[in-house]
Steps between C-alpha positions, in 0.01 A plus 500: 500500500832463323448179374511484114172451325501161399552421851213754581308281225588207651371593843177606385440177279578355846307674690204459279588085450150414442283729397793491188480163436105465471464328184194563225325237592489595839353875392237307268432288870471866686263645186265192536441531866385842410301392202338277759411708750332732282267225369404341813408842674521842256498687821796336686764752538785207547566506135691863557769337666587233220474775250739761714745224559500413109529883457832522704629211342488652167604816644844327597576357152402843368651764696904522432736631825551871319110537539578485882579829660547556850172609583300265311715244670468613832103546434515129390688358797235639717232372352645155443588524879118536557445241241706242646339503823144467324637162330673410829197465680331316216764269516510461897108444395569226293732356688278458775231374291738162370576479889132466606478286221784257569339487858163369331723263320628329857 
């Protein structure tokens, strides 16, 4: 709270470390999954999520810290809170999808 703001700027980048540091060619990757999904099955709803998560991405590199106001921020950190749990349990998912996988593998 009464840290200066490059230090504030510094723990954000921080706190962000890789959704920052996602390169072009991994947005092209992320647009081509969607791309996909769309021509294998029109109706497949999956393709939202790729396009959201390009959407915030963009968002980041576009929105500058004296667009954030209080509210907005604390409307944000809810969601995100939400949000992070949805991606946790994809990744739990995952996770134990490589784990049944590496049993097969025995």
């Amino acid at each position: 709270m009464r840290g200066s703001q490059n230090a504030l700027r510094a723990r954000v980048r921080e706190l962000l470390g890789e959704a920052t540091g996602v390169s072009s060619s991994e947005m092209t990757a992320v647009v081509q999954k969607a791309d996909e999904l769309l021509e294998v099955d029109p109706g497949d709803e999956r393709h939202f999520f790729y396009e959201e998560m390009k959407r915030l991405f963009y968002a980041m590199r576009q929105i500058e810290p004296e667009d954030l106001d209080d509210a907005g921020l604390e409307a944000f950190m809810r969601a995100s809170d939400e949000l992070s749990n949805v991606l946790y349990g994809f990744e739990m998912k995952r996770r134990q999808r490589e784990k049944g996988a590496r049993k097969l593998q025995i």
